[in-house]
C-alpha positions in Angstrom: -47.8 24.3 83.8 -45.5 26.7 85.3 -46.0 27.6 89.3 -47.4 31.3 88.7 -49.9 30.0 86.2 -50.9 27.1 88.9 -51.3 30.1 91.7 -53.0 32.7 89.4 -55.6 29.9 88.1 -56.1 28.7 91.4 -57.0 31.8 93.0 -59.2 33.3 90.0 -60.9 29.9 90.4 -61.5 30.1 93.7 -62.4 34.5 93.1 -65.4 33.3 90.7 -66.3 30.7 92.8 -65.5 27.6 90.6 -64.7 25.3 93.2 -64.4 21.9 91.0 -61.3 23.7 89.3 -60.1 24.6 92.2 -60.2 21.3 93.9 -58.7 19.8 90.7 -55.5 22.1 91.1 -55.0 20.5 94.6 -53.2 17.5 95.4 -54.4 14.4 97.4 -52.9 14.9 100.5 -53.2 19.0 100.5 -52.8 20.3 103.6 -53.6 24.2 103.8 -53.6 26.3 107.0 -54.1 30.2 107.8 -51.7 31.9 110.3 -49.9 28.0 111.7 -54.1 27.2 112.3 -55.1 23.4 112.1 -54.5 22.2 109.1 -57.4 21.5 106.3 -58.2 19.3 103.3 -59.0 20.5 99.7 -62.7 20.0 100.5 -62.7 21.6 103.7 -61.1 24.6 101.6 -63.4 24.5 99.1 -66.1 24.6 101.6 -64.9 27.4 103.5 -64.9 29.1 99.8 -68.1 28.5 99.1 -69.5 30.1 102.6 -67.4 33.5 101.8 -68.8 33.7 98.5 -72.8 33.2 100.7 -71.9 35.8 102.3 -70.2 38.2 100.3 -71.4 38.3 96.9 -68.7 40.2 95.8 -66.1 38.4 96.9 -62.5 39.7 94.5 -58.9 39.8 95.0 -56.8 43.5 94.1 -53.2 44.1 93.9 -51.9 40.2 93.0 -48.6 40.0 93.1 -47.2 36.3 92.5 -43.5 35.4 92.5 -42.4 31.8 92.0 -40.2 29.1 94.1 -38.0 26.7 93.5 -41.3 24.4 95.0 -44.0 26.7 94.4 -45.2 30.4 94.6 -45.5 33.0 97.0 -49.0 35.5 96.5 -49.7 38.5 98.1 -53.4 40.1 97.1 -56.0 41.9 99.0 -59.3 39.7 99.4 -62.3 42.7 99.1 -66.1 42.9 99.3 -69.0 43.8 100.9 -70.6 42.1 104.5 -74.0 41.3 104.8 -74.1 44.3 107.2 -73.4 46.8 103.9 -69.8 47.5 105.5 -66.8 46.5 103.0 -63.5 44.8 103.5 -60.0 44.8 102.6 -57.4 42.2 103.8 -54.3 41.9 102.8 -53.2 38.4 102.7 -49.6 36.7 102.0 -49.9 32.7 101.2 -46.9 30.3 100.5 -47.9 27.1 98.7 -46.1 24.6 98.1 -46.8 22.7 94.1 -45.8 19.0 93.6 -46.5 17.7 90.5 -48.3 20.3 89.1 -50.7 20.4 91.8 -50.6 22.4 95.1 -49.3 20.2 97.9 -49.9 22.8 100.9 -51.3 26.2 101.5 -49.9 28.5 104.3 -51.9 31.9 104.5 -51.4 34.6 106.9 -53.5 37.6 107.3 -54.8 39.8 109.9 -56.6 38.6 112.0 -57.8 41.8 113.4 -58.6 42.8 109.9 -60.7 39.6 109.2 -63.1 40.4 112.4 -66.2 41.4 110.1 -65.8 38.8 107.9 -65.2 35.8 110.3 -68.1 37.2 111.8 -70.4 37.4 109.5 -69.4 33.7 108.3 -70.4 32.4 112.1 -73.9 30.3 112.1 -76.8 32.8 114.2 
């Protein structure tokens, strides 16, 4: 499987909330981060995934745009919904992965974090 067809199944997985696919797409050791943050597993990933989608029923990428590497891919796509609060979201997020084997080795995402603000908080415990 090509690196564009690894990034675009990957992300519709993770959009419709198939998690197992997901998780099979990633590589033993993957290491994914958001904006240089501390890295996190494939289940730690898939966890955070599953707490958006709790919380934002919604939950879709718009305006993919997916361009491969010589190792990998580089996506841009705006992650959308609607907060518990009724207020919507748009971020626009750019993410460099890194595929080895066929599966995604490492994920680095950077986004706004100003722009995330509603959705981080609606994702914190009460």
């Amino acid at each position: 499987m090509d690196n564009i067809k690894i990034a675009r199944l990957f992300f519709t997985s993770l959009e419709v909330a198939d998690l197992e696919t997901a998780r099979s797409l990633c590589a033993d050791g993957f290491r994914g981060t958001q904006n240089g943050g501390v890295p996190m597993d494939a289940d730690t990933l898939m966890g955070f995934t599953d707490r958006v989608h709790k919380v934002v029923p919604d939950f879709r990428y718009e305006n993919t745009v997916c361009q491969a590497t010589e190792n990998g891919f580089i996506e841009e796509h705006d992650v959308c919904g609607t907060l518990p609060d009724e207020s919507t979201f748009k971020l626009t997020l750019c993410v460099v992965g890194e595929v080895e084997d066929g599966k995604i080795a490492a994920l680095r995402e950077y986004v706004d974090t100003g722009a995330a603000a509603g959705l981080m908080k609606a994702l914190r415990p009460d």
